[in-house]
N, C-alpha and C positions, 0 to 999 in steps of 0.2 A: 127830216128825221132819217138818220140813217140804219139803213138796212144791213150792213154788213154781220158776218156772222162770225163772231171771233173765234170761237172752236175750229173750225170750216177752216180757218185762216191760219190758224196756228197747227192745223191736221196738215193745213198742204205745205207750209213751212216745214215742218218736221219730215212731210215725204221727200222735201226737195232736197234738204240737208244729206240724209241718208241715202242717196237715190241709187249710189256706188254700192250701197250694203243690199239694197233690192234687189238690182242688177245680177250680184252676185250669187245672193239665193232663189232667184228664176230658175235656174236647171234642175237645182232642186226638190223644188215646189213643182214644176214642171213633171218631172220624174215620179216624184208620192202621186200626185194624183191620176196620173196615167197610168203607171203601173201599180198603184197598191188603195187608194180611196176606188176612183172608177170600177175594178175589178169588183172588190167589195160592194160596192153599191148594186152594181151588176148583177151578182150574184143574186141576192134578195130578188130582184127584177124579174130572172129565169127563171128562178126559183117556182115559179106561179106557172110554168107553161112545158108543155111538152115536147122538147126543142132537140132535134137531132145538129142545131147551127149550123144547118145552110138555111141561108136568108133570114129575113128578120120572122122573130117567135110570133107566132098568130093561135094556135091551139089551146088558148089557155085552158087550164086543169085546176086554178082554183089551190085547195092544199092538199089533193091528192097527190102528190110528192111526197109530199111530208108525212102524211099517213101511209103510204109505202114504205117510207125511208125507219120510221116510228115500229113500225109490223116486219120489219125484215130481218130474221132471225141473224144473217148475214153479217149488216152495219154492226148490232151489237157484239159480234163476234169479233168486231174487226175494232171496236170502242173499246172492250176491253182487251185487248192488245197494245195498244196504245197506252191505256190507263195505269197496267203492267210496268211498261216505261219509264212511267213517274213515278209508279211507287220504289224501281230496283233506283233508279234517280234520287230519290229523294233519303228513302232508310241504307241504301247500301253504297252510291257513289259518294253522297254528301259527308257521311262519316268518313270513309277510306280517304279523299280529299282533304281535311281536315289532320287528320292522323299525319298524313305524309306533309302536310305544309306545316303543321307544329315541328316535324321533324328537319325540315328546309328551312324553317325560320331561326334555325340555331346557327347561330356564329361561327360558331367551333365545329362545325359541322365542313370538311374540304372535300371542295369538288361542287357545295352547291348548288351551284349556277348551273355548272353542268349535268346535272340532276333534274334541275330544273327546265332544263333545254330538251334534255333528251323525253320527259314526262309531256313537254308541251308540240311534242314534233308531230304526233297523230294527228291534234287537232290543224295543225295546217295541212296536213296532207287533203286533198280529196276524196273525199267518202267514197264517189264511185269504184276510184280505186284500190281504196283501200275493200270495198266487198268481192272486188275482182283477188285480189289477192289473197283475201281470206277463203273465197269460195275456191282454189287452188291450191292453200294449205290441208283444205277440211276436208277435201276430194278422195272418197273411199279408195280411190283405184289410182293407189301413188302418192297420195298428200302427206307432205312432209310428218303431219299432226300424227297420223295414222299408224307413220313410220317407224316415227319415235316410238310412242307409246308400245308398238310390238315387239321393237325390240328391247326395251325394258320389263317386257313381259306382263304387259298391264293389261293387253287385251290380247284377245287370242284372232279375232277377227276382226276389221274394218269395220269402223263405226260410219256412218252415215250421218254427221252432223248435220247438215243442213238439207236432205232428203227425208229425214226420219219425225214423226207425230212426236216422237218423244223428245227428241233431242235439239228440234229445229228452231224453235222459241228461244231457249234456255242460251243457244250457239249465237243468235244475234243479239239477244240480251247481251253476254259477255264482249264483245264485239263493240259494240255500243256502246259498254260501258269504257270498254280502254280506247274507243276514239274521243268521249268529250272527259275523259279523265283529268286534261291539260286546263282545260277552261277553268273547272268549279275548282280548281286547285288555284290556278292564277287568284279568283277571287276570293280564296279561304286567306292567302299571305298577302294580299291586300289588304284585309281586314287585318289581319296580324298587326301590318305595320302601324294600326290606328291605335294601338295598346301604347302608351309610354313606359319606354323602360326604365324610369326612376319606381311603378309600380312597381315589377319584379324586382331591382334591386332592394327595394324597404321590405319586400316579404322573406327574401335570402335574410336580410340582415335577421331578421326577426325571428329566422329558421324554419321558416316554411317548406317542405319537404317536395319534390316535385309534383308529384300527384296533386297537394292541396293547392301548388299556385296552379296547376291545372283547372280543376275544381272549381277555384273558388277566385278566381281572378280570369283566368283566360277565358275561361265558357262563358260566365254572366257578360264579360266585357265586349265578347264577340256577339252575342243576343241580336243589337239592332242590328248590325250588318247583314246578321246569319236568317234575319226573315227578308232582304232581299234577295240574298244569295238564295234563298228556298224558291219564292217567286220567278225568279231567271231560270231556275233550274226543274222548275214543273213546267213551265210555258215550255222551255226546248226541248225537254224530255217528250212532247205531245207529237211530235213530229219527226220520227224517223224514216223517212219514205226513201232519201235517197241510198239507201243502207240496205234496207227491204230490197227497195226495186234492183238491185246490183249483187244482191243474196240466192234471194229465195221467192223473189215476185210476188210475195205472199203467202205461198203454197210450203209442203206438200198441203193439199188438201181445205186452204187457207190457215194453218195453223198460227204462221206467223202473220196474215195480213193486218195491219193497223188503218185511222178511217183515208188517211191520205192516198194508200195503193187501191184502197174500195171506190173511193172517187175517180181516182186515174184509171181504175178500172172500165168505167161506168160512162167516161169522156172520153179516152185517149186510147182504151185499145181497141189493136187492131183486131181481134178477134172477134169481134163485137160486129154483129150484121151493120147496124145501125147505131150510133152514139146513142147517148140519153144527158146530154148536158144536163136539159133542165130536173131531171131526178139528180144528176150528181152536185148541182149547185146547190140544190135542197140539203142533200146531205151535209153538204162544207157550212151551210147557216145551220144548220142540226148542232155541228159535233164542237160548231164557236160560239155557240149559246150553251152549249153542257159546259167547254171549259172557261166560259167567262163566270159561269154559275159556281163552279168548281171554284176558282178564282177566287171570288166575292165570299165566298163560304169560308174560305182561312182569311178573310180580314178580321174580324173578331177577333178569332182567337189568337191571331198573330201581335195585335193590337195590343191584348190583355197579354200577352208574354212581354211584348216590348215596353212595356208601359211596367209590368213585374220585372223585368231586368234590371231599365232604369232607378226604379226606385232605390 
């Protein structure tokens, strides 16, 4: 009677066939898991102990991390900053994005491309450096911003953009907003291009005004797209740190800090007698359990719009 296993058989046929295709996503695979599953898992792991890492964690603490992290008027202070993000992200980039790629996506519109190039240039640049230079525009004492503005006689004194409770949020918000401006625009005239234009031409013939094929053709027909484009655009809205860290460190007084620089805080500075990995890993499973919850929370209703779109 034979024993052979034909699944087994046609599994290792199939590995053997492909073996150049495995080969080739080893580095990969290799790569995710060392530097991004491992870490992750890790996390959770520390999470549970009171770990300055040097040597392996031995002190465990159970979830008194997390009831720290939970009680620390700080974290939330630093979560909603963050949350801020998504929200100038979501009501104020996503529209102005939008706006300006209906306006790109016009034919008759010359130059463009060039338009286009010059909107998508921030986002390649380097954030470090871009907060490096913005923190030398914004500079009370000589910044170009300062300059301007006084001698148009807008201000009578030096503003302290990035020093000031008032001012210092609101200075990286903007900031942040025209460095990922390039992206959520790239994927608003993406979506554009999914429209066929035999629809607009049947509603010109019909005499549809522009507003109405605005209205009533370009918005419902962008819907499915525009709940991915929402999702891409709350996830990387959550994370500003290398913007912060190249600003304003968080400060003055943490006004600006989001939960990224609170971690980095709490692990990596130097200022810090002693690390606290295992409270900062705590916080990092903390603030990916709030925005995977956050997450899960607009599938519904995104679900019930895409589903009302479509119809």
């Amino acid at each position: 009677m034979s024993t052979t296993n034909p699944t087994g058989a046609r599994l290792a046929t199939r590995i053997a066939q492909h073996r150049w295709h495995y080969l080739f996503l080893a580095p990969m695979t290799i790569l995710f898991v060392g530097f991004t599953l491992w870490p992750m898992l890790a996390s959770w792991w520390y999470a549970f102990f009171d770990w300055d890492g040097l040597g392996p964690p031995t002190n465990w603490v159970g979830l008194a991390n997390f009831t720290e992290v939970l009680t620390n008027q700080a974290f939330w202070n630093a979560f909603k900053n963050s949350f801020v993000f998504s929200l100038v992200a979501i009501f104020v980039q996503m529209p102005l994005t939008l706006l300006f790629a209906i306006l790109l996506n016009n034919p008759r519109l010359r130059g463009r491309n060039l338009y286009r190039l010059f909107m998508f240039l921030p986002v390649v640049t380097t954030t470090a450096v871009v907060g490096i230079v913005f923190a030398v525009m914004l500079d009370p004492s000589g910044g170009f911003v300062n300059e301007v503005l006084a001698r148009i006689g807008l201000i009578n004194q030096p503003i302290n953009f990035l020093g000031s409770d008032r001012t210092a949020l609101a200075s990286v918000l903007v900031i942040d907003l025209w460095k990922g401006f390039g992206v959520t625009l790239i994927y608003w005239l993406a979506a554009l291009q999914t429209i066929p234009p035999d629809v607009y031409e049947a509603a010109r013939v019909d005499g549809a005004s522009a507003r109405q094929v605005l209205l009533h053709i370009t918005v419902p027909m962008l819907v499915p797209i525009a709940i991915v484009i929402l999702l891409l655009t709350f996830q990387s809205s959550m994370n500003p740190f290398d913007l912060i860290q190249a600003t304003t460190k968080g400060g003055p007084n943490y006004g600006t800090d989001v939960v990224a620089t609170y971690i980095y805080r709490y692990a990596f500075d130097p200022q810090m007698s002693a690390p606290r990995y295992g409270f900062a890993c705590a916080a990092g499973v903390v603030f990916g359990m709030f925005t995977l919850l956050l997450t899960l929370l607009q599938a519904p209703l995104l679900k019930r719009r895409y589903i009302k779109g479509n119809a």
